[in-house]
N, C-alpha and C positions, 0 to 999 in steps of 0.2 A: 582464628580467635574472633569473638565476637564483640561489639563493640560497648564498652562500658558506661552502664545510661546512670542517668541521678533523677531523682524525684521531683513532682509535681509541686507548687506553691501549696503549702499549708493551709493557709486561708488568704482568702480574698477581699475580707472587709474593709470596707471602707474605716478613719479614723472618725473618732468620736468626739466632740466639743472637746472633752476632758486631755484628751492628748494631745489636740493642738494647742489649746493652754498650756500643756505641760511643753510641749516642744518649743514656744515661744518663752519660757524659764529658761532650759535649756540653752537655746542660744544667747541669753543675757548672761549666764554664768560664763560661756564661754568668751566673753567678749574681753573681759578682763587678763584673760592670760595672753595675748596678745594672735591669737586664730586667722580672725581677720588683716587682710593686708588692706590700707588705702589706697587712691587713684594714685597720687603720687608715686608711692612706695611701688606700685604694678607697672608706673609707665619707664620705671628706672631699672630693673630687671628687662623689661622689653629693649631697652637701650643697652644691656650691658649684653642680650641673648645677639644685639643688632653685629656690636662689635667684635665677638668672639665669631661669629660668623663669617666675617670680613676678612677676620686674623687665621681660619682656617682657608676660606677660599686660596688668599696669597699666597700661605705655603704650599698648598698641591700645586701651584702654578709654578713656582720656583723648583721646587722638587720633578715637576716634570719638565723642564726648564735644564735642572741641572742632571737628571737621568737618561734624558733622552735626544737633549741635545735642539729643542722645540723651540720655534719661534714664541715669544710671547704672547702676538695674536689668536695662534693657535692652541698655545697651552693654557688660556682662560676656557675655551668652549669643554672641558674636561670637567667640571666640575666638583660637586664638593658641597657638602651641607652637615650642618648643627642638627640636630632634634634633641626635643627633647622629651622626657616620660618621668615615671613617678610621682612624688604627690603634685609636682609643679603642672605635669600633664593632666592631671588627672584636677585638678582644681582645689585641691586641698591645705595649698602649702599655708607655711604661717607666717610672720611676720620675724626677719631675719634666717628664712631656713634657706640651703642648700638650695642649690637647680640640679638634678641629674639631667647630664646633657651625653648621645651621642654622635661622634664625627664620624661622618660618610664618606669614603673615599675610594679611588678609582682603583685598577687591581694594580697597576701599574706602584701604588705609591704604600710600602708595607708596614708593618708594625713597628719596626725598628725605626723609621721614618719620625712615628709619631714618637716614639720615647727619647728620641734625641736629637734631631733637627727642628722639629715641636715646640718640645722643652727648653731648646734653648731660644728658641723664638717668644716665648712667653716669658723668660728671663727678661728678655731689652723692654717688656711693655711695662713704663711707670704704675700704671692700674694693678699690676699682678703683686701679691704677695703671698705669704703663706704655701712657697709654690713647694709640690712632693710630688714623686711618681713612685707608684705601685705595680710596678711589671711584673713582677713575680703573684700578684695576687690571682686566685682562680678568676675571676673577671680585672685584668689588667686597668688602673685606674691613674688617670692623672687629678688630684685636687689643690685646689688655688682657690686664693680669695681676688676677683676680679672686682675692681671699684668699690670694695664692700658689700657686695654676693661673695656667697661659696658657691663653689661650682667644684662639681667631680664628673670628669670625662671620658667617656670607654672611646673605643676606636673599633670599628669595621671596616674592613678590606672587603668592598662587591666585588663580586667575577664579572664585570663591567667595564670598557674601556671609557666609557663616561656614566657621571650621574647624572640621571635628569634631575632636571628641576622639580618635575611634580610628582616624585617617585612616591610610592606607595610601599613601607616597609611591611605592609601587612601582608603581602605577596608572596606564599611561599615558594614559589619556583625564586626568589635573589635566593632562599638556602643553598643552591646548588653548586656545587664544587669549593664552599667556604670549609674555612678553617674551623675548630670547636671554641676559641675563643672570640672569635669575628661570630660563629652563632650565641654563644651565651651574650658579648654584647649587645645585638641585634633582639634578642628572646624581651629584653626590657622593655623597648617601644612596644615590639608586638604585645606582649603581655599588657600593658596599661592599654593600649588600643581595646584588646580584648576584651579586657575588663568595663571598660565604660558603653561597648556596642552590646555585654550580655545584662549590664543591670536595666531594670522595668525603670527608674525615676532616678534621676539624674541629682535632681536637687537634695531629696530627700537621703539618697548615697552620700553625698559630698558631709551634708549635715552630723548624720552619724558616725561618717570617716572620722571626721574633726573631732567628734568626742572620743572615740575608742581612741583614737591618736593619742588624744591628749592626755587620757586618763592610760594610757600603757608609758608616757613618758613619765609621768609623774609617780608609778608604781616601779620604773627602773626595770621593764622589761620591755624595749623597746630597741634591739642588736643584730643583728642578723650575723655579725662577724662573733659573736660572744657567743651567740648560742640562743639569744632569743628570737622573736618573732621580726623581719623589718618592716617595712612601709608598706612594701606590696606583699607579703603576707598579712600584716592585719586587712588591707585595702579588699586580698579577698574573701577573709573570714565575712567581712560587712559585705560584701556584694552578696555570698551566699546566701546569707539571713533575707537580704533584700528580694532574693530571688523566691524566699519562702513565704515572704507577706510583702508581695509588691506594692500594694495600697497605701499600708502603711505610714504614718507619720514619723518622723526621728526619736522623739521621744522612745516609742514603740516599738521600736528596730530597736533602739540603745537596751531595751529592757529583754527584747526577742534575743539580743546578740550574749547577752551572759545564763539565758535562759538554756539556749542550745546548746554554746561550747561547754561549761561547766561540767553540764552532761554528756559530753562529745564522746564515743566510744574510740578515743585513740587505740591502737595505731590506722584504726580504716582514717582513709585518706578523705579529704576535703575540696570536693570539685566542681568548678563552675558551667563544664560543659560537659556531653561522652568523650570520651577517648575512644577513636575508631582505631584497636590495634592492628588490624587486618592493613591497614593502610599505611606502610611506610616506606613510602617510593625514594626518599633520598638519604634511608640506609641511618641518619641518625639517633643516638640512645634517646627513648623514652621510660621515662619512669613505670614500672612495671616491675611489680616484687615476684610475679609466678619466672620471671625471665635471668630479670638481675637480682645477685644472692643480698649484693651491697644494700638493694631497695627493702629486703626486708629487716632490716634494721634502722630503718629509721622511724622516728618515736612518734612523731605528730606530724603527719605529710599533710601538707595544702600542695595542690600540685596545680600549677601552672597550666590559663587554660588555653595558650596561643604553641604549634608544633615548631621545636619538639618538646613533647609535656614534659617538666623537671618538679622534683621536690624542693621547692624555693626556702623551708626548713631543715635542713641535710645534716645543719651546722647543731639541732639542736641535742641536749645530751640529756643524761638521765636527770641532773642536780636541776638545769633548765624546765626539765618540764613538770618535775614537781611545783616547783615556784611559780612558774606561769598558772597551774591549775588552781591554787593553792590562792591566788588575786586574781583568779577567775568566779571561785566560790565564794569569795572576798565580796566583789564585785556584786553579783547576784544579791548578797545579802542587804544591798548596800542602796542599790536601786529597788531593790523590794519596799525597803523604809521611804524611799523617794516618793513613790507610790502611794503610798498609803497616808503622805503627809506627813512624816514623823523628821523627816531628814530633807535638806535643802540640796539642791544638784550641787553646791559647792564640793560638799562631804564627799562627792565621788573624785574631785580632784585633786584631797590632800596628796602630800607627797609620800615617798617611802620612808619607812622609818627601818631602814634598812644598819644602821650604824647601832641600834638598840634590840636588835633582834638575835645578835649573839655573842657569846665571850671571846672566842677566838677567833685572831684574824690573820690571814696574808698579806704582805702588800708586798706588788710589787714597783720596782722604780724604775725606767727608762729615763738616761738623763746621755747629754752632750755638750761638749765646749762651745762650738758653731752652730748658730744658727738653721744653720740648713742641714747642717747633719741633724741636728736634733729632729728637724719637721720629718725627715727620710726616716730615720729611727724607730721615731714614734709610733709611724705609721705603720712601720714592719711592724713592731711590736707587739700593737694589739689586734694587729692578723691574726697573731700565735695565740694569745690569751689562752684559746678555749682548748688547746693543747695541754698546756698545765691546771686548769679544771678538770679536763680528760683521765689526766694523772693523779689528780688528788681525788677523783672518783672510786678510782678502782684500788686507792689503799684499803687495806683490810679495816682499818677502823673509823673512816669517814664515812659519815654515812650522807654529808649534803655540803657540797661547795658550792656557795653563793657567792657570783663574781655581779660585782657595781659595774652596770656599762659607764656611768660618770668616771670621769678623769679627775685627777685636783692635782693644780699645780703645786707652785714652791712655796713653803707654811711662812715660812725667813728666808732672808737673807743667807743663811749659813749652810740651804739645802742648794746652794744656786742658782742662775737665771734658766738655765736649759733643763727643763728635767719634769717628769709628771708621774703622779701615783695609781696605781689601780687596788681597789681592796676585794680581798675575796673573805668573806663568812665562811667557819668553817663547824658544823655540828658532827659531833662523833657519835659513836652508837654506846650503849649502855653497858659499862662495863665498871665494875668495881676499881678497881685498879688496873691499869695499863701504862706501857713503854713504847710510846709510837715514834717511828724515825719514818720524818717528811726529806729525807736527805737523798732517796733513790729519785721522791715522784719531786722535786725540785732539781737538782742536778743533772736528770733528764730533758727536765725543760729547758733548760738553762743551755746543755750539749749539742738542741737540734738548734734551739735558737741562734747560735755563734757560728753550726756548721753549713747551716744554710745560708746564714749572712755571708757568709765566706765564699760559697761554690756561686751566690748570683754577684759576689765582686760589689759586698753594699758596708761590709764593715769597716769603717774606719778605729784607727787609735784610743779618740775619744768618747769613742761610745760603747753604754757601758748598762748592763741591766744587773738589779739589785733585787733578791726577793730576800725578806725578815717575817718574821713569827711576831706578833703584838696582842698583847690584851686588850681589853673593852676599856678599863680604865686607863690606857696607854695611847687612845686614839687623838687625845688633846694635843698631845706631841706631832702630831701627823694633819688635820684637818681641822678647820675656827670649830669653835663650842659650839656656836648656831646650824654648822652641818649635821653634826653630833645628835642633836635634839632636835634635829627637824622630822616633823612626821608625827601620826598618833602616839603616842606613851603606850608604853605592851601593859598589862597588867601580869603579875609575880604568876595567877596562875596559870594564866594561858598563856604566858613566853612561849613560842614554838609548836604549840601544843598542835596549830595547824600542819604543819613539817611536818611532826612525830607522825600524826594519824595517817599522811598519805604516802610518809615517802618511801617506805616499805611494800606497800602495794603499787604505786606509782613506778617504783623504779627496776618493777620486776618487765621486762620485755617479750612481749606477745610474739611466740615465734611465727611466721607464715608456712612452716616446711607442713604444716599438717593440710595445706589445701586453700590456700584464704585467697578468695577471688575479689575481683573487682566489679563484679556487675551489680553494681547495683549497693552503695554503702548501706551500711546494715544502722546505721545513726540516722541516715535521710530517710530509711524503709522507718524506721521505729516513730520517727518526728510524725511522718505522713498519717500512721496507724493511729496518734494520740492527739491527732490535730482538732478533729470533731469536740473532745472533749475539755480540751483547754480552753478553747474558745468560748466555749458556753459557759465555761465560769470564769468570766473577763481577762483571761490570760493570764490566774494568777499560781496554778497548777502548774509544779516542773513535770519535765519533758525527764519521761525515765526510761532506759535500754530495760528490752525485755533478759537480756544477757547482761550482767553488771559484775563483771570481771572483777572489779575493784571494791565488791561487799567489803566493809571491812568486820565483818561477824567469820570472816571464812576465810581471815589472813591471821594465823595463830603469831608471826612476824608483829604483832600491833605489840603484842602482849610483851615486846621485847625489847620498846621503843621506851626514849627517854627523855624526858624535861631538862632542855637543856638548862634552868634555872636551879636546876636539885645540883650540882656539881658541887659537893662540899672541898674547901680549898681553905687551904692558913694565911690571912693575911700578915702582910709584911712589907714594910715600908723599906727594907735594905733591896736594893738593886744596883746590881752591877753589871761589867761590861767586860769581857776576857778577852786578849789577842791570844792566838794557840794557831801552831804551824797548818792547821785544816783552813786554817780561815777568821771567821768573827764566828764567839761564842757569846750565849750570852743567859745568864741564870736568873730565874725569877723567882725569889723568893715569896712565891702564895701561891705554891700546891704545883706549876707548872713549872719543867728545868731542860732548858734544853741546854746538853750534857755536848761536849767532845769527846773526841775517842777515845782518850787516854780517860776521861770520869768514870769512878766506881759507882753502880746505882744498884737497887733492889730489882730480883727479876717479878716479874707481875705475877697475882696469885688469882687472873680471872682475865678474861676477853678470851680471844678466839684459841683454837687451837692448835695454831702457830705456836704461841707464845705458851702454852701450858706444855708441850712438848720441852721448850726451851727450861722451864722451871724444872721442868724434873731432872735434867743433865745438870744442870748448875747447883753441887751441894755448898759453895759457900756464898751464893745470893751475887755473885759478879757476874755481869753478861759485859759482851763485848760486842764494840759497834758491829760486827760482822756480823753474830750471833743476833743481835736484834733485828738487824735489816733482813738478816734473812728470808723469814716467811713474806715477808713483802716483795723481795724478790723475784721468789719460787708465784704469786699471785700474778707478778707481770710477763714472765715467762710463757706461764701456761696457757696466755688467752690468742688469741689470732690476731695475726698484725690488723692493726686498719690504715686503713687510705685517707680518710677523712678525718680522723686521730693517731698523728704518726705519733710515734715514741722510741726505746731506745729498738724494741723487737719490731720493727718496721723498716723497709727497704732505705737506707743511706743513703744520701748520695755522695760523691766523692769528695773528700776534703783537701783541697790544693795542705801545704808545710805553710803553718800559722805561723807568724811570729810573738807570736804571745801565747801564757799560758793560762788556762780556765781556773778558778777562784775554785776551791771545794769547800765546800762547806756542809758541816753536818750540821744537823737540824732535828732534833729531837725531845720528846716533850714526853712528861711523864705528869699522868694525871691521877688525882687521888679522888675519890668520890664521898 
């Protein structure tokens, strides 16, 4: 195979007064959100990087100590080191954020070493708080609050009987004879290395980082566990852009940066170097969809430009990457006004108004008695999130589950000390009447979440996960009013209106079986073609695919989409609460009922054709929980397991005899239009 090249810089001009004016806005906007860290505040993380250094050195020396039976003079020259990468590496971080840090250690001293001789060595240090380990995570993670740093910590095993001191992670021969999670650990340094030796301007990168950062925290798409973009996926979108106007001022990149992706022909992949696939001498998976079937399905690949190359968005799903595009176009529009003097750089850091965007909501609740369980918990918990998005994706009448990467703790008193919320938005698709039962794609979440807790020996007694159904006017019970109303106000007619136009074209997935190569992306071929002419009209012409998969004049699907604000519904001020042997019911009187199994209801006279099947068998208007859930069923059935979205048709793994038994609960809501 030959090796897969990317395109030439765009343009080369130099900036103009006018942008570095505007980049020096720019950085004053940003100064307020707290971007910048002080001398202080930098020389105190260097003291905290000094100590966890120190704290790692001793334990390989004790560990080799106590495995091998080593004199102590001898078990220091073994060594053992910190590094660290991401935004801390890479110079971006901001004022109170995380360090990603990894430990280096000798082959001699293993994983398990670190998850529990480690672990409990950072237990006895007064500094440590907040302490959790993530072993079960696809990159294995310990996070702790060390002095007041966060800090989350991978672990490498080198095939090395010592480290040196001035080892050089960027070396790909240490791959050799490691583990796949000792290389995904390891892919992080390499990758942030990478990244800062292929951008042209170091300062002007950092500058832009900071704002794409800041303005994707502030829009709530900012997850990598969830399903959105994380640190070092935006890190490379902005290095790309840089790569195509190296000249460039930040301003100019920031306005370059929502110019390109907007128009990004997903799913072509997003790359900062070739991939020479001809070349893989130590045998490990790189990302390649002609090879691996898994690679062609994923939606928006930035791939990783340090070997071996990975899709560093793997996690992301169909409801994700409407919503990412959707405040991408947002964005564009947003900085266009910036531009042209109508709008202040503030306006691109309002926050989401995510809480006013739709009527119906998820939430789910991870809570525990202990302390530490709870931090253990938690942490599994919203591993899984995007599992149960997964699921509420592919019911027959969702058409977009929006999960808040924000957490919110306990509202009172009366919800607990140990316990935290996640909300998921949820918009259906256009349907006069329907009887939807969330009871198969929650109870599945709910089955792997407890069975997997159980086979890694992590669930304790008091831990305990809750998902509930709530309205828009019901979120006051759940989160302060100023959450609620944080963010721009929707106006009645455009509520969703963005969602509705894309997410039907958006969420249809571009197969690769018909031939889709990688030489060369067909989004950096098109950028390159249209570069001439952008430029000569000050940059303010979009960057358009000569292929635009996503016309929406040519997706008859638009015509079928709905405002999620047109929902005609009865108010009603009666609401109650039912106990019934499935579980918690609970009935809302204004147009929405979620029904237990023994509740008579009307069967639907419109939605899909699942349920028009069901009408016609039912002559006296009574369906039964069975009868409903069904065609939802037969929808999870029929699709192909996945690996990166397990569910209940996905490989198991064994479940040791529980002593307890799973809560059921049905879940169903009937909507009137």
């Amino acid at each position: 195979m030959s090796e897969v090249a990317i395109t030439s810089p765009i343009s080369l001009a130099d900036p103009k007064p006018l942008d570095l004016e505007l980049s020096k806005k720019l950085e004053e906007a940003l100064r307020p959100h707290g971007v910048f860290e002080s001398e202080e505040e930098l020389a105190h993380r260097m003291e905290v990087l000094s100590k966890v250094n120190e704290l790692v050195r001793q334990w390989i020396i004790d560990v080799s100590k106590e495995k091998n039976n080593i004199p102590e003079n001898k078990a220091e020259c073994f060594g053992g080191k910190v590094f660290t990468f991401g935004s801390y590496r890479l110079g971006v971080h901001t004022k109170g954020a995380d360090i990603d840090t990894l430990c280096v250690a000798p082959r001699h001293v293993e994983r398990t070493d670190f998850f529990k001789s480690f672990h409990e060595l950072l237990k006895q240090q007064p500094e440590v708080k907040d302490l959790r380990a993530v072993e079960e995570a696809f990159v294995p993670v310990i996070k702790m609050e060390f002095d007041g740093i966060e800090l989350d910590m991978l672990f490498a095993r080198l095939a090395l009987p010592v480290v040196p001191e001035g080892i050089d992670l960027r070396t790909e021969g240490l791959l050799k004879n490691l583990d796949e999670k000792s290389v995904r650990s390891l892919n992080g340094c390499r990758v942030t290395d990478e990244i800062l030796h292929l951008v042209p301007n170091k300062d002007n990168f950092r500058m832009t980082l900071r704002a794409i950062k800041l303005w994707a925290k502030k829009k709530s798409i900012y997850s990598n566990s969830l399903g959105y973009f994380g640190g070092v996926s935006w890190a490379m979108l902005v290095a790309r852009v840089c790569q195509l106007y190296p000249n460039a001022a930040p301003a100019t990149l920031v306005h370059r940066f929502f110019l390109v992706f907007s128009k990004w022909d997903w799913p072509h992949p997003v790359l900062l170097k070739a991939i020479d696939t001809a070349e893989n001498k130590l045998g490990f998976p790189v990302w390649d969809p002609r090879i691996n079937p898994a690679d062609r399905y994923h939606l928006m690949p930035i791939i990783t430009p340090a070997y071996p190359q990975q899709n560093s968005t793997y996690n992301v799903t169909n409801s994700t990457r409407t919503i990412i595009n959707e405040e991408l176009n947002d964005g564009l529009e947003v900085i266009n006004k910036i531009l042209e003097g109508q709008e202040e750089w503030s306006r691109m850091f309002e926050p989401s108004n995510f809480f006013q965007k739709y009527k119906h909501y998820i939430v789910l609740t991870a809570r525990a008695e202990d302390e530490d369980h709870y931090l253990e918990w938690r942490g599994y918990v919203e591993s899984k999130i995007r599992l149960l998005v997964g699921n509420l994706e592919r019911n027959l009448f969702i058409k977009l589950a929006h999960i808040m990467p924000e957490s919110f703790g306990p509202f009172n008193e009366s919800e607990g000390k140990y316990m935290c919320k996640w909300f998921i938005g949820l918009l259906f698709i256009d349907t006069k009447s329907a009887n939807i039962d969330l009871t198969f794609d929650i109870q599945s979440f709910s089955d792997i979440v407890h069975k997997t807790a159980i086979h890694i020996n992590l669930l304790k007694e008091d831990m305990k996960v809750e998902i509930s159904y709530v309205r828009r006017k019901q979120l006051d019970q759940f989160v302060p009013q100023d959450v609620i109303t944080r963010g721009r106000k929707i106006e009645k007619k455009k509520e969703n209106s963005k969602v509705n136009s894309s997410s039907t074209s958006n969420l249809r997935r571009e197969s690769t079986e018909k031939g889709r190569s990688l030489s060369g992306s067909k989004s950096d071929s098109d950028l390159q073609k249209k570069s001439l002419d952008e430029d000569s009209q000050d940059s303010q012409n979009s960057i358009k695919q000569d292929e635009d998969k996503n016309n929406t004049d040519a997706c008859p699907e638009k015509s079928q989409t709905e405002d999620n604000g047109n929902e005609k519904v009865t108010e009603s001020n009666n609401q109650h609460e039912e106990m019934t042997e499935d579980g918690v019911t609970t009935e809302l009187n204004d147009g929405d009922t979620i029904t237990s199994e023994s509740r008579k209801r009307k069967s639907s006279d419109g939605g899909p054709d699942g349920l028009k099947r069901l009408k016609n068998e039912e002559n006296d208007n009574e369906l039964t929980e069975t009868e409903i859930a069904q065609p939802i069923q037969k929808k999870h059935t029929d699709r192909l397991p996945s690996n990166d979205l397990p569910d209940l048709t996905s490989p198991q793994p064994p479940v040791p005899a529980a002593g307890f038994q799973l809560m059921k609960n049905s879940i169903k809501l009937k909507l009137n239009r």
